[in-house]
C-alpha positions as CSV (number, residue, x, y, z in Angstrom):
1,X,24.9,40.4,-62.4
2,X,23.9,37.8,-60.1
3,X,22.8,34.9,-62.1
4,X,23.4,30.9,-61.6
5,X,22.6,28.1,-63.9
6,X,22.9,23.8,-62.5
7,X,22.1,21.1,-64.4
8,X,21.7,17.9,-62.3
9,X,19.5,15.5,-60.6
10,X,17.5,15.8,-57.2
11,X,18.9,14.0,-54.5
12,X,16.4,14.2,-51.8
13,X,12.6,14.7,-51.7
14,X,12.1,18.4,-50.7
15,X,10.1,19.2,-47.3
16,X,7.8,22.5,-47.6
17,X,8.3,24.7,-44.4
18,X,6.7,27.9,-43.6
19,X,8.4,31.3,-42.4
20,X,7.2,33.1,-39.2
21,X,5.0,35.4,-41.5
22,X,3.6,32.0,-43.1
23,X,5.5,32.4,-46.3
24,X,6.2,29.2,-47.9
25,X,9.6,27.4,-48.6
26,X,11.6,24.5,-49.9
27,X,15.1,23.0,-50.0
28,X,15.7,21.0,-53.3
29,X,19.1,19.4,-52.5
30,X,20.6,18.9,-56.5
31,X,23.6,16.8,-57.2
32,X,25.7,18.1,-60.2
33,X,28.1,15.7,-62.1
34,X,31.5,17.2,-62.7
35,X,32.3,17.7,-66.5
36,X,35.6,15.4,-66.4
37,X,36.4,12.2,-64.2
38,X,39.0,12.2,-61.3
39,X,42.7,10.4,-61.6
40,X,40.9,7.0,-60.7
41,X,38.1,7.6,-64.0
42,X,35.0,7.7,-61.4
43,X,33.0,11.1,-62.5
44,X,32.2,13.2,-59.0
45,X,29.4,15.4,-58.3
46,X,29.2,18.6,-56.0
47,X,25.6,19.0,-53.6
48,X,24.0,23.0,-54.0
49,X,20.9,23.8,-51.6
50,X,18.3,25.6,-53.9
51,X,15.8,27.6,-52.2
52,X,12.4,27.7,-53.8
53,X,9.8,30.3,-52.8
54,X,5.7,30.4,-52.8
55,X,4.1,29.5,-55.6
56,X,7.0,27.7,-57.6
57,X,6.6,25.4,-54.9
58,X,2.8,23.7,-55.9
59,X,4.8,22.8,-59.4
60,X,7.7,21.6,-57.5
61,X,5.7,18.8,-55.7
62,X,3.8,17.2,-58.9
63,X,7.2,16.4,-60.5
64,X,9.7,15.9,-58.4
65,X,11.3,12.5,-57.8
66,X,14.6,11.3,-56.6
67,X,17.3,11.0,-59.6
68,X,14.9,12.9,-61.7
69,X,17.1,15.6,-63.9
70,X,16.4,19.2,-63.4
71,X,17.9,22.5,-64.5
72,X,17.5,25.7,-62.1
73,X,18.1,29.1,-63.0
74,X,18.6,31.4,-60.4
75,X,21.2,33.6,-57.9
76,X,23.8,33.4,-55.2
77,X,22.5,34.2,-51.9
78,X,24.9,33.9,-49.2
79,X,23.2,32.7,-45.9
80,X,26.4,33.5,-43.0
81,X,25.9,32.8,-39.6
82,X,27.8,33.0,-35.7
83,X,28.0,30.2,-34.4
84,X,27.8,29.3,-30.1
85,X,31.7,30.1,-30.0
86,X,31.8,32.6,-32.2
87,X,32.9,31.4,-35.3
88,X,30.8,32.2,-38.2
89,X,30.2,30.0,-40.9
90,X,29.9,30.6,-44.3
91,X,27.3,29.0,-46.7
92,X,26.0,30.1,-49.8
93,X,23.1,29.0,-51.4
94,X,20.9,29.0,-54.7
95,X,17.5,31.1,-55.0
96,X,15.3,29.4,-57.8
97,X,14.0,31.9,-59.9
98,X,13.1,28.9,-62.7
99,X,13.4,25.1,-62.1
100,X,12.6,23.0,-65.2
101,X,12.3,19.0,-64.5
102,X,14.0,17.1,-67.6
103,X,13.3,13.8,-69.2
104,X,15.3,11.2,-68.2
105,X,17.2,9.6,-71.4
């Protein structure tokens, strides 16, 4: 089973793009806090890439706001490429299949 759950807040304003065949996409770029603090007490936060498709996108765009808290449900999707020289890089990224905005408290 493929499945992924993040809890976090949106860290930049998404931009809609379009595939070849017209299909539309976003990237919602969600910072997570980590669960404890580090050896100096400051709590860090790791960056995921969620990819949200068509029509989740239209409910996307009425609520989203920088620092705004958000949950996403979704999978693992891993997105490898060659680079010029030959090396490929690795990068995995999240598919939304739900994205719930959360009141701030």
């Amino acid at each position: 089973m493929n499945q992924v759950v993040i809890f976090g807040n949106v860290k930049e304003m998404p931009l809609v793009k379009e595939t070849s065949n017209g299909v539309s996409y976003c990237s919602l770029i969600i910072d997570c806090p980590k669960l404890y603090a580090n050896s100096d007490g400051v709590i860090e936060s790791e960056t995921y890439c969620v990819t949200v498709w068509r029509n989740m996108i239209d409910e996307i765009m009425k609520y989203v706001e920088i620092g705004r808290p958000v949950a996403v449900r979704g999978r693992l999707h891993p997105n490898n490429f060659n680079k010029d020289d030959g090396t490929v890089i690795y990068r995995t990224e999240i598919i939304a299949e739900k994205v719930s905005f959360l009141t701030q408290s």
